[in-house]
C-alpha positions in Angstrom: -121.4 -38.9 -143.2 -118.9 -39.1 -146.1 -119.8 -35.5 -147.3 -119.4 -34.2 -143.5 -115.8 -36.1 -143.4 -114.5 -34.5 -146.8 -115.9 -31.1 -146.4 -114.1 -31.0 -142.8 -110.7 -32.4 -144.4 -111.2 -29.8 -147.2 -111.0 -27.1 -144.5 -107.1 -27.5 -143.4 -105.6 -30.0 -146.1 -105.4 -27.9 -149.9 -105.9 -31.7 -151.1 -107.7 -34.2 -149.9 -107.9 -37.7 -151.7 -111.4 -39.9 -151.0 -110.2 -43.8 -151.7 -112.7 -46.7 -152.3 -113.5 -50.1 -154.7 -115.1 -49.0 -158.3 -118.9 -48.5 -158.4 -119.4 -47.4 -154.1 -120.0 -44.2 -154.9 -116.8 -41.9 -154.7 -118.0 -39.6 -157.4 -121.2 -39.2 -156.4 -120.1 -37.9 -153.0 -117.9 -36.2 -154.4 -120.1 -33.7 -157.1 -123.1 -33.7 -154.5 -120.3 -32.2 -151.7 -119.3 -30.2 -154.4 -122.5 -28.8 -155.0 -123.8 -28.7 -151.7 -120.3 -26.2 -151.5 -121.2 -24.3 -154.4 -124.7 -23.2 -152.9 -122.9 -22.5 -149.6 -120.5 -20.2 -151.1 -117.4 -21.7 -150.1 -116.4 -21.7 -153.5 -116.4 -19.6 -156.2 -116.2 -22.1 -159.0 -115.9 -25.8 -159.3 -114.1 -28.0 -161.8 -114.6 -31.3 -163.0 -111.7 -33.9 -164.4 -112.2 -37.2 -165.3 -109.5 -39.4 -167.2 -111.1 -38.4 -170.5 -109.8 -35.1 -169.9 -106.3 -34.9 -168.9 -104.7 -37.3 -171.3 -101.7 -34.4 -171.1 -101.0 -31.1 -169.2 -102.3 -29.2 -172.3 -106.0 -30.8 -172.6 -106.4 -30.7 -168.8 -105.5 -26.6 -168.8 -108.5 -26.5 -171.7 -110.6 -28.3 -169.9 -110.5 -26.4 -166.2 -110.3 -23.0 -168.5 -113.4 -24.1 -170.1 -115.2 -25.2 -166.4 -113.7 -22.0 -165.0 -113.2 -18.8 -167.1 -116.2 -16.7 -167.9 -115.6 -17.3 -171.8 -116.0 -20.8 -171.1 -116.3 -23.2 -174.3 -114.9 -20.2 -176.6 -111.5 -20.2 -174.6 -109.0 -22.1 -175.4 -104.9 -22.9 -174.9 -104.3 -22.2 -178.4 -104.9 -18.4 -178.0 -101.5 -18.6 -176.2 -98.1 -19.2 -177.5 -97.6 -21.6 -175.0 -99.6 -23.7 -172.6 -97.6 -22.1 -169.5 -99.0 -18.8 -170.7 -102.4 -20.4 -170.9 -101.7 -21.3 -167.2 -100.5 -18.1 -165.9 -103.7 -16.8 -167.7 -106.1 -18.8 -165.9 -104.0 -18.4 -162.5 -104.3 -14.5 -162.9 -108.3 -14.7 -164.0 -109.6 -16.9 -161.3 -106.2 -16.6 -158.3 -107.8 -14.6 -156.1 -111.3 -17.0 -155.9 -111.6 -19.7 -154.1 -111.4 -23.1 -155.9 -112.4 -26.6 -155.7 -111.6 -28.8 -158.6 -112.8 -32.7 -158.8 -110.1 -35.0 -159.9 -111.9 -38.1 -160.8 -110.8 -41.8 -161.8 -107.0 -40.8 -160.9 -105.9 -44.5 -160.9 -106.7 -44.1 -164.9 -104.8 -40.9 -166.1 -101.4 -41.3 -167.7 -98.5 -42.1 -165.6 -96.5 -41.0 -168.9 -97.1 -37.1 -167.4 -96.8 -37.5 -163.6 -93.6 -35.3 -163.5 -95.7 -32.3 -166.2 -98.6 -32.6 -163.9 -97.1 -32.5 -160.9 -94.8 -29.3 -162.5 -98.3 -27.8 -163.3 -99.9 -28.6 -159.7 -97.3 -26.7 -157.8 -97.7 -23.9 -160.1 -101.0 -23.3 -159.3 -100.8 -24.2 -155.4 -98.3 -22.1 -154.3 -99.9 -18.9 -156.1 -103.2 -20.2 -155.6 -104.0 -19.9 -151.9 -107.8 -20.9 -152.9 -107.3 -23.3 -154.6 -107.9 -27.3 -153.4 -107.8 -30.4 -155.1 -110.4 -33.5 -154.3 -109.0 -36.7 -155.9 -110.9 -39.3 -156.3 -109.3 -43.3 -157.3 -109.3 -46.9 -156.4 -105.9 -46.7 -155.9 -103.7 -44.4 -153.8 -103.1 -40.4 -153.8 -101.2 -39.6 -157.4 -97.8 -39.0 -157.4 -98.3 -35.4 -158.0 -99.6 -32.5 -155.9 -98.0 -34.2 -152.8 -99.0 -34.8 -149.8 -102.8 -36.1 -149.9 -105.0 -36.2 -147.1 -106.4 -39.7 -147.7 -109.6 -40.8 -146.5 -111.6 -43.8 -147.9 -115.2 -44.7 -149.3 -116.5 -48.0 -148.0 -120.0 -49.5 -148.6 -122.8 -49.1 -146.8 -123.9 -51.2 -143.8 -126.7 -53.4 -144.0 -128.8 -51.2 -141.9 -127.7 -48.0 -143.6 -128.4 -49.5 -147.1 -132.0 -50.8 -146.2 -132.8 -47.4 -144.6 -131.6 -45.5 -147.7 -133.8 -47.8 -150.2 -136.7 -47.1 -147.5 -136.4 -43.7 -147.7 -136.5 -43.3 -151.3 -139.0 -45.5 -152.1 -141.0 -43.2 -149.8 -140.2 -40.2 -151.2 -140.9 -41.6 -155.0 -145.2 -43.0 -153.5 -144.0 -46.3 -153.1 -144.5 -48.6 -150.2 -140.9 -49.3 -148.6 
């Protein structure tokens, strides 16, 4: 049901933010929508960011070129005299594709950057028409790449969590 709710917001709304407490499961809808997407062919490529990765604009540019380019782990920002060059590389390589890139644990990145990241958001949206962001947090939408579409993650219902045990205990022999 969550998957069916985000892949509808992700539509109409370039980015879509899925709320909810630690541990209910907000990244695990989110990289089985993703790849449920992927074998659909509604995008091209897929990105993955979690805090570990975007402790500054320059180490989250090395990590999508390194998800999205086809040279992969050999690419890197350093090639480039600056990291905006980098960015307009990686814009021009992959623009014209659409895009879905997973922004995960938001409530945990740097707040020290919020005015870089949001400068390098809005570079890439408004060239970018393929492009769309899915945030993940505990907390509310970041401060950059406004506006969010916010939807939130609760935990399951009684019924829906005995069902779910049921049916994979069936599907791994055992008796539910």
């Amino acid at each position: 049901r969550e998957s069916l709710i985000l892949e509808r917001l992700l539509e109409n709304q370039p980015t879509v933010f899925l709320r909810g407490p630690g541990g209910v499961g907000k990244t695990t809808v989110a990289i089985a929508l993703a790849s449920w997407l992927a074998r659909c062919g509604r995008y091209r490529r897929i990105a993955y960011v979690g805090d570990g990765d975007a402790g500054d604009p320059r180490a989250l540019l090395e990590t999508l070129g390194r998800q999205l380019l086809p040279a992969g782990k050999r690419w890197s920002v350093e090639q480039y005299p600056t990291w905006w060059q980098a960015l307009d590389h990686l814009r021009q390589a992959i623009c014209p594709q659409p895009v879905l890139i997973v922004l995960d644990q938001l409530e945990r990145w740097s707040s020290d950057h919020d005015e870089a990241f949001d400068q390098f958001w809005k570079a890439f949206m408004q060239e970018w028409p393929g492009l769309q962001l899915l945030g993940l947090g505990r907390a509310g939408p970041p401060p950059f790449a406004q506006p969010w579409t916010e939807t939130t993650l609760g935990p399951l219902e009684d019924v829906d969590a005995i069902l779910l045990i049921s049916r994979v205990l069936a599907i791994a022999g055992e008796t539910p």
